[in-house]
N, C-alpha and C positions, 0 to 999 in steps of 0.2 A: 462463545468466543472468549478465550484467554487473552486479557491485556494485562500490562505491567506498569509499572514507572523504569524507567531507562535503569537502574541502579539491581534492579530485579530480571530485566530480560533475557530471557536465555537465547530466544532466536530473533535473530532482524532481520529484516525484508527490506532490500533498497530497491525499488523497482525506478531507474529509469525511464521518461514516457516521451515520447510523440507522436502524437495521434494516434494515440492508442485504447483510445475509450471502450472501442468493442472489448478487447480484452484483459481489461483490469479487474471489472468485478470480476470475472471467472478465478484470474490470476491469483487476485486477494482472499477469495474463498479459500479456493485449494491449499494454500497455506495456510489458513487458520484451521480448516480439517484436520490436514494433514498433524500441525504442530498439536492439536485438543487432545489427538488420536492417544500421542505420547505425552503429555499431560507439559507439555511444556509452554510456559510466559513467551510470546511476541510482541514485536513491536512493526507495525509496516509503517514505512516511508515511501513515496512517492515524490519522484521530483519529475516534474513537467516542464518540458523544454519546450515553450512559446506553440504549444499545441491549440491548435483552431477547430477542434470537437469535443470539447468541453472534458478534456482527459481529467483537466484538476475535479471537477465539480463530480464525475463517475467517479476518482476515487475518493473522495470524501463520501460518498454516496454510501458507497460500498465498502468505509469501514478502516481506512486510512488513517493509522494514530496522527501522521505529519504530510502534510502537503505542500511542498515547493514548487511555487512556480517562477520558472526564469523567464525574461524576458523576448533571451534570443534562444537560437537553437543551436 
């Protein structure tokens, strides 16, 4: 897994969520694959919109440099 500090990233990831748990880890993989592939620094974000199946806690699970969660949706 390639991470950065923000000053060095080359690719971002904003992944938008609601109730989306089933497929974050999958999501967040594949980009970091995908970007290791081509040697390139990531940074994933996740911002979780008042999700009720534990979307923030899956993507911190699975590797989420930032996790927002809002309150409403």
């Amino acid at each position: 897994m390639s991470t950065s500090t923000a000053a060095e990233t080359q690719l971002a990831l904003v992944i938008v969520s609601w109730n989306s748990s089933g497929l974050l880890a999958d999501s967040i993989g594949a980009f970091r694959a995908s970007s290791a592939a081509g040697d390139a620094s990531t940074e994933v974000i996740v911002v979780d919109n008042a999700s009720d199946d534990d979307s923030a806690g899956t993507a911190r699970s699975a590797g989420a440099d930032t996790v927002i969660t809002n309150p409403l949706n």
